[in-house]
DOKEVEX-542099 format. One record per atom (N, C-alpha, C): residue in three letters; x, y negated, z negated; atom name. Coordinates in Angstrom, 1 decimal, padded with zeros to 4 digits. Layout:
BEGIN
+-----+--------+--------+--------+----+
!  aa !   east !  north !     up ! at !
+-----+--------+--------+--------+----+
! ala !      X !      Y !      Z ! CA !
...
+-----+--------+--------+--------+----+
REM end
This chain:
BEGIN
+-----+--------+--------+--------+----+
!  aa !   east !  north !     up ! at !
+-----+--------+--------+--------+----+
! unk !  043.1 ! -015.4 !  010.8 !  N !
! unk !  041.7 ! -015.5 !  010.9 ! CA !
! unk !  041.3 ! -015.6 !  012.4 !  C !
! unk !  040.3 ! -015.3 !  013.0 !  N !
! unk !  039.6 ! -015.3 !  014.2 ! CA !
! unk !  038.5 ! -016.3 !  013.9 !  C !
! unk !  038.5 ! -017.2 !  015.5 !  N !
! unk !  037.6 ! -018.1 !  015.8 ! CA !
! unk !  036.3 ! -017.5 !  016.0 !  C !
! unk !  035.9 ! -016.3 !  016.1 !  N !
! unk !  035.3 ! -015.5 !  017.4 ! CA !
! unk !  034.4 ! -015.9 !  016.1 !  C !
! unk !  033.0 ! -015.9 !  016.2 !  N !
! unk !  031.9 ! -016.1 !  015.6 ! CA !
! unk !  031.1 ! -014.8 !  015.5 !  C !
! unk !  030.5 ! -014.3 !  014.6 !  N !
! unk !  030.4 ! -012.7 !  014.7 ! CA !
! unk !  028.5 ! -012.3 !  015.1 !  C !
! unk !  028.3 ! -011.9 !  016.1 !  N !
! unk !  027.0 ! -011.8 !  016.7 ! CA !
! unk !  026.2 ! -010.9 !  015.4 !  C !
! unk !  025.4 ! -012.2 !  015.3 !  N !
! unk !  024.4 ! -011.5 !  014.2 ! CA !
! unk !  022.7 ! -012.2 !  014.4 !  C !
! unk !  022.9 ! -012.5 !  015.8 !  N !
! unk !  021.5 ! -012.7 !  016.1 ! CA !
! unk !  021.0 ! -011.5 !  016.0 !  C !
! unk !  021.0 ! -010.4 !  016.8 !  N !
! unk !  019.9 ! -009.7 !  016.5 ! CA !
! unk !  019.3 ! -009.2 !  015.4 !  C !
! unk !  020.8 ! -009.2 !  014.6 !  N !
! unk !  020.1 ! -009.1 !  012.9 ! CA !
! unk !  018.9 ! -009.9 !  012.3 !  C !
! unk !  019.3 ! -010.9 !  012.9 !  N !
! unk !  018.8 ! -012.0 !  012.4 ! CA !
! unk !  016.6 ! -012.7 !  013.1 !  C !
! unk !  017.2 ! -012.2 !  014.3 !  N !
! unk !  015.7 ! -011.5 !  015.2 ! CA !
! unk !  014.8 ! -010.2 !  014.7 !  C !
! unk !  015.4 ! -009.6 !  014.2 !  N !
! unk !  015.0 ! -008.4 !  013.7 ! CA !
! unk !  013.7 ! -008.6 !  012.8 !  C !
! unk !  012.4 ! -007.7 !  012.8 !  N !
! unk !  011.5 ! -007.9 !  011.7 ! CA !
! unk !  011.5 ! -007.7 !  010.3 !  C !
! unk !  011.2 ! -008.6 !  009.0 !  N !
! unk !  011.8 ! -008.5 !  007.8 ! CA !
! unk !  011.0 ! -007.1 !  007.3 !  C !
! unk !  011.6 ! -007.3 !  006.0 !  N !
! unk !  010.6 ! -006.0 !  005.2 ! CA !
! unk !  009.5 ! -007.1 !  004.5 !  C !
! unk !  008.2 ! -006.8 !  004.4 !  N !
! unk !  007.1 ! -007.4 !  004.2 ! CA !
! unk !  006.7 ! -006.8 !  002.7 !  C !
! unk !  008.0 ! -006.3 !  001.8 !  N !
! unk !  007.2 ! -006.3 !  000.2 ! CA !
! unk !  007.6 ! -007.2 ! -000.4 !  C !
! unk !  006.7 ! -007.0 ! -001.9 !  N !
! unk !  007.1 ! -008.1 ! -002.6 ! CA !
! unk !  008.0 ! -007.7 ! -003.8 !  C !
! unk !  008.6 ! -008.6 ! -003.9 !  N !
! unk !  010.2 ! -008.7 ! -004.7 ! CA !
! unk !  009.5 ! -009.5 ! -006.5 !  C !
! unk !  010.0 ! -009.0 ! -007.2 !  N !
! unk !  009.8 ! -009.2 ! -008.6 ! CA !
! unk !  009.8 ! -011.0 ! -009.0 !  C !
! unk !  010.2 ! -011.3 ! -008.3 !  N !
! unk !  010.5 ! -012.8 ! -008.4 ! CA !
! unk !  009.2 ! -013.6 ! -007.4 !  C !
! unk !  008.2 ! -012.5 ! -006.9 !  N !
! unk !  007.6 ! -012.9 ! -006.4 ! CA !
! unk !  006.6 ! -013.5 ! -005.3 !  C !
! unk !  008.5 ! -013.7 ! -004.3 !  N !
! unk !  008.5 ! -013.9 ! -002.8 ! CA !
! unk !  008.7 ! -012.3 ! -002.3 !  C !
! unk !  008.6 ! -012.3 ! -001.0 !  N !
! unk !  008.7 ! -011.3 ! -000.2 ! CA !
! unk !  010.6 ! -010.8 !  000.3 !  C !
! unk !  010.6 ! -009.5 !  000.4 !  N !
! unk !  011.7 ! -009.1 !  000.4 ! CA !
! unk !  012.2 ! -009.7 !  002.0 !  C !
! unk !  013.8 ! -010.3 !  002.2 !  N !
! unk !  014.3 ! -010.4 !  003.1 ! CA !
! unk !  015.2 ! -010.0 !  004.2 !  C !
! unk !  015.0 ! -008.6 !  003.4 !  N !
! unk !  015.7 ! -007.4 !  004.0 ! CA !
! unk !  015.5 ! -006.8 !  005.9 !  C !
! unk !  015.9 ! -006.6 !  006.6 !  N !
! unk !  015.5 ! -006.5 !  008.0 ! CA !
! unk !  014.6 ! -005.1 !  007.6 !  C !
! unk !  013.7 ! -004.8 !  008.2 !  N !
! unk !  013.2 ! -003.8 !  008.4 ! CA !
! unk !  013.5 ! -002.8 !  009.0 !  C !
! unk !  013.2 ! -001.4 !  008.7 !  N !
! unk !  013.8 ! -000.5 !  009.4 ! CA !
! unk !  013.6 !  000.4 !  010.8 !  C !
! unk !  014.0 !  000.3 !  011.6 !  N !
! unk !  013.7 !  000.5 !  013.1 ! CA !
! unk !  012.1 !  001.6 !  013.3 !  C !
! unk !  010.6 !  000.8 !  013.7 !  N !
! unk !  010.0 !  001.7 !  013.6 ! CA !
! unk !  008.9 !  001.4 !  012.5 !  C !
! unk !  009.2 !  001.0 !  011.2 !  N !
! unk !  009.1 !  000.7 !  010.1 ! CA !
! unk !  008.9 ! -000.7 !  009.5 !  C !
! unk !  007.6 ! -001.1 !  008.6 !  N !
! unk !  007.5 ! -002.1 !  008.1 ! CA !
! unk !  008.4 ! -002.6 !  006.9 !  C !
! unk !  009.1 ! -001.5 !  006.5 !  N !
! unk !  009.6 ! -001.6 !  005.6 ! CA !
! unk !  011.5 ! -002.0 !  005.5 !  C !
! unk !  012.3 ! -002.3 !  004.5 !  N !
! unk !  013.4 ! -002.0 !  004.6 ! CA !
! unk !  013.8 ! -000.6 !  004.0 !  C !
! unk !  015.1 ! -000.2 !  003.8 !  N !
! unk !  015.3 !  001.0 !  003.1 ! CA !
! unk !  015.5 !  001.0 !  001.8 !  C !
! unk !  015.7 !  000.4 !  000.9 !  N !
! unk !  015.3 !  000.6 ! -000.1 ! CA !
! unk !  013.8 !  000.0 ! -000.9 !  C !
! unk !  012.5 ! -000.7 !  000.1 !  N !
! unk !  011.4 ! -000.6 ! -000.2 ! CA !
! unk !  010.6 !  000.5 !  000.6 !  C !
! unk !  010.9 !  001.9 !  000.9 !  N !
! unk !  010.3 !  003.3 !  001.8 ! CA !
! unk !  010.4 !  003.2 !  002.8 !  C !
! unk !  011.7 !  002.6 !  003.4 !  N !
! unk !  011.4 !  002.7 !  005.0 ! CA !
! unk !  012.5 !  003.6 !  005.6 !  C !
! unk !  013.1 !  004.2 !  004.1 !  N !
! unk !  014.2 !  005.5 !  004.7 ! CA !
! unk !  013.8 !  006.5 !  004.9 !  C !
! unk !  014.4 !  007.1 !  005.5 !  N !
! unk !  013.8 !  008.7 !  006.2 ! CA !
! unk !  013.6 !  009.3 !  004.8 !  C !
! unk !  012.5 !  010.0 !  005.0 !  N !
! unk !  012.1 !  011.7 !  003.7 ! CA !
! unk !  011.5 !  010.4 !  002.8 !  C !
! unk !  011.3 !  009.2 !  002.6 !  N !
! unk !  010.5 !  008.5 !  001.4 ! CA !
! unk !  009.1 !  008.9 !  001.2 !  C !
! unk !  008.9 !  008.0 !  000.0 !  N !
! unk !  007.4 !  008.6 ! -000.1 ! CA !
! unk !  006.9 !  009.7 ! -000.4 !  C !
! unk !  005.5 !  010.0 ! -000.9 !  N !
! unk !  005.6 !  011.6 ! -000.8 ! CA !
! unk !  005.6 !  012.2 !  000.1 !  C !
! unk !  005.3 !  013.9 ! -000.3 !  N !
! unk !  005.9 !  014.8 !  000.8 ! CA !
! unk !  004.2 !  014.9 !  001.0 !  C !
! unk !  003.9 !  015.2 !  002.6 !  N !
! unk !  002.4 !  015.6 !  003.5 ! CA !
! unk !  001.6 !  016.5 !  002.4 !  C !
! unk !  000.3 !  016.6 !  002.1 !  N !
! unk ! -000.3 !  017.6 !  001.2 ! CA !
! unk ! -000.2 !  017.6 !  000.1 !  C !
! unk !  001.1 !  016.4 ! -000.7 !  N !
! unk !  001.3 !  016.3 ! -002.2 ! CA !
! unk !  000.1 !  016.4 ! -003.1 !  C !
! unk !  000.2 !  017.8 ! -003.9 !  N !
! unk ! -000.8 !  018.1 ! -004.8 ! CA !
! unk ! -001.1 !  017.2 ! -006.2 !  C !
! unk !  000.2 !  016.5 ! -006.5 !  N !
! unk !  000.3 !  015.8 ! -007.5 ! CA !
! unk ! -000.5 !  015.1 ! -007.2 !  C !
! unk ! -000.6 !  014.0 ! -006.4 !  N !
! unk ! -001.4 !  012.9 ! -005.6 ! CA !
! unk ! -003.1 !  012.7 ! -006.3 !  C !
! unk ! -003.1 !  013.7 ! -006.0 !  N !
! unk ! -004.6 !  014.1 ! -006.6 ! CA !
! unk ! -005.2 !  014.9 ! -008.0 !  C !
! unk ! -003.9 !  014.9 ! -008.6 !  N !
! unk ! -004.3 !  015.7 ! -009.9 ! CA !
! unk ! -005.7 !  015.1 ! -010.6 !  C !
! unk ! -005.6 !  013.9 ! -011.2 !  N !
! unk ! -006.7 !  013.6 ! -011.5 ! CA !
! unk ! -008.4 !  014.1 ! -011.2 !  C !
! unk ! -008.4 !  013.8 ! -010.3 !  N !
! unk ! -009.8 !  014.2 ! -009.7 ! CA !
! unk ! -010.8 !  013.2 ! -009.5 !  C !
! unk ! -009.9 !  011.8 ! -009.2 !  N !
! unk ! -011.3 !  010.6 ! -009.6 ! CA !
! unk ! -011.9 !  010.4 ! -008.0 !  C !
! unk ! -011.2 !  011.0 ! -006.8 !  N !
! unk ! -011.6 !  011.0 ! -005.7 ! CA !
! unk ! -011.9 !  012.3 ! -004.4 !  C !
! unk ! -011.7 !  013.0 ! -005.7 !  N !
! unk ! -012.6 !  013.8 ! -004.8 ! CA !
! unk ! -014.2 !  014.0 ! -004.2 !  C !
! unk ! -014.9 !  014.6 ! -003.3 !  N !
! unk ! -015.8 !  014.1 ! -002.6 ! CA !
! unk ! -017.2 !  014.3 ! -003.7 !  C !
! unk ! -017.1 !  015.2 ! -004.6 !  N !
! unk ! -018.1 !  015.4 ! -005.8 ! CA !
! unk ! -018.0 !  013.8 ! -006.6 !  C !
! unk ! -016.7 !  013.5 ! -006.7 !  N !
! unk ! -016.7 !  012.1 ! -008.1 ! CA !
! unk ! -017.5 !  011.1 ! -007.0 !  C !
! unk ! -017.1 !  011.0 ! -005.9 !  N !
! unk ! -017.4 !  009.7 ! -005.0 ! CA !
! unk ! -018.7 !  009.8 ! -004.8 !  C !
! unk ! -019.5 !  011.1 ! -004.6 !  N !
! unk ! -020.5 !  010.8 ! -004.4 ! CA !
! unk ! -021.3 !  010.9 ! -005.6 !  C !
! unk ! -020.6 !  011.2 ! -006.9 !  N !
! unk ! -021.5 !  010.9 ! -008.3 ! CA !
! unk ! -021.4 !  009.5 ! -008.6 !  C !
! unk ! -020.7 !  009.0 ! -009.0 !  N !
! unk ! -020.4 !  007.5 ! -009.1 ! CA !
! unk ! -021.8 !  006.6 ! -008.0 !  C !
! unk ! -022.1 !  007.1 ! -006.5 !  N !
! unk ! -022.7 !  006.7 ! -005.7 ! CA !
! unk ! -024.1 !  006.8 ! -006.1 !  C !
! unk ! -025.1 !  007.9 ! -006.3 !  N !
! unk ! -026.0 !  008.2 ! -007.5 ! CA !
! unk ! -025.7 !  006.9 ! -008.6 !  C !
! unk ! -024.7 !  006.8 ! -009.6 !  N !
! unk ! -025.2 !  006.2 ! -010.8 ! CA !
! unk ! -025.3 !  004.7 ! -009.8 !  C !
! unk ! -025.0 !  004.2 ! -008.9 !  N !
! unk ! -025.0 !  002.6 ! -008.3 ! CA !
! unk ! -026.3 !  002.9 ! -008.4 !  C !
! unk ! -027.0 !  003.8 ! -007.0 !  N !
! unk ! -028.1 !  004.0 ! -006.7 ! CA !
! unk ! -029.1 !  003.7 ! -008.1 !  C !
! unk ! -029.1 !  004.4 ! -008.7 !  N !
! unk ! -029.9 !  004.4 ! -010.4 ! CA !
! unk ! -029.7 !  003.6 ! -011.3 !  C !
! unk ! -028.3 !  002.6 ! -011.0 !  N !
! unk ! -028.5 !  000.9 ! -011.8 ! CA !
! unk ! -029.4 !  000.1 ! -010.7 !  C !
! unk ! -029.2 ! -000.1 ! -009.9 !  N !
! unk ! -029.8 ! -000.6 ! -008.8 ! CA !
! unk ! -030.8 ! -000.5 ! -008.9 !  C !
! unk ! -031.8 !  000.5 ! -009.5 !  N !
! unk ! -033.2 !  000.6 ! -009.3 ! CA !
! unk ! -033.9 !  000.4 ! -010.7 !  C !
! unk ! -032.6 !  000.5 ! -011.7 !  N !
! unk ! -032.7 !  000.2 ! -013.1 ! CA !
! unk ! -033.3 ! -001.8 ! -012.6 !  C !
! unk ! -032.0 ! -002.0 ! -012.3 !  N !
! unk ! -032.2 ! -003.6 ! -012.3 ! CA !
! unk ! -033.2 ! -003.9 ! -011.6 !  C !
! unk ! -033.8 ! -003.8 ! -010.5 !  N !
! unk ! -034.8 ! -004.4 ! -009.7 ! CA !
! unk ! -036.5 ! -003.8 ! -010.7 !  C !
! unk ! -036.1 ! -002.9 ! -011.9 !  N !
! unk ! -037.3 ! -002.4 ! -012.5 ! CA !
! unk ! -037.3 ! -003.7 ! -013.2 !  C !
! unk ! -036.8 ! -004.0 ! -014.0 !  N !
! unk ! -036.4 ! -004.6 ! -015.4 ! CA !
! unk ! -036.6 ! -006.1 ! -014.6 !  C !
! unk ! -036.4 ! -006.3 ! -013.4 !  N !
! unk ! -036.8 ! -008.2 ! -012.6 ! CA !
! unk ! -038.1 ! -007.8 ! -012.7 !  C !
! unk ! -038.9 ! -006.6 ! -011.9 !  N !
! unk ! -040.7 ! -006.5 ! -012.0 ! CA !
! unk ! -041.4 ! -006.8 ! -013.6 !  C !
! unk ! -040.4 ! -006.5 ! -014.6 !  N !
! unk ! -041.0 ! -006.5 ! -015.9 ! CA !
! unk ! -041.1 ! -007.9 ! -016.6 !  C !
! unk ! -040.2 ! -008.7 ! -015.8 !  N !
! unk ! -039.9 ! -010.0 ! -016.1 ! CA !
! unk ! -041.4 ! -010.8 ! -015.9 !  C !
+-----+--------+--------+--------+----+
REM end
């Protein structure tokens, strides 16, 4: 066996991965060069989706028509409720 103590400061300097782990604390994994993350919470190369992903948006709850209908119905509770305080 060897005395020699094995250099693991920098590992150990290095920034953690900042998710959260099922148990509730934050993962202790070093993060990956560049990256907030470690590699197996997305911080490996090609993760995540791919630029333009069409799936992403199948739904349709944010496109610029829903966001700005949703914005209307605030508008027209809002004026519902301040009718309904005058009636009071």
């Amino acid at each position: 066996m060897s005395n020699r103590s094995p250099n693991t400061r920098p590992m150990l300097a290095s920034p953690r991965c900042g998710a959260k782990i099922r148990s509730g604390g934050s993962c202790r994994s070093p993060a990956v060069r560049g990256k907030r993350r470690c590699r197996m919470h997305g911080g490996a190369p090609e993760s995540g989706a791919p630029r333009g992903n069409q799936n992403a948006r199948k739904h349709g709850l944010f496109t610029k028509a829903a966001t700005a209908e949703r914005k209307q119905i605030e508008v027209l509770l809002a004026d519902a409720r301040k009718l309904l305080q005058q009636m009071k």
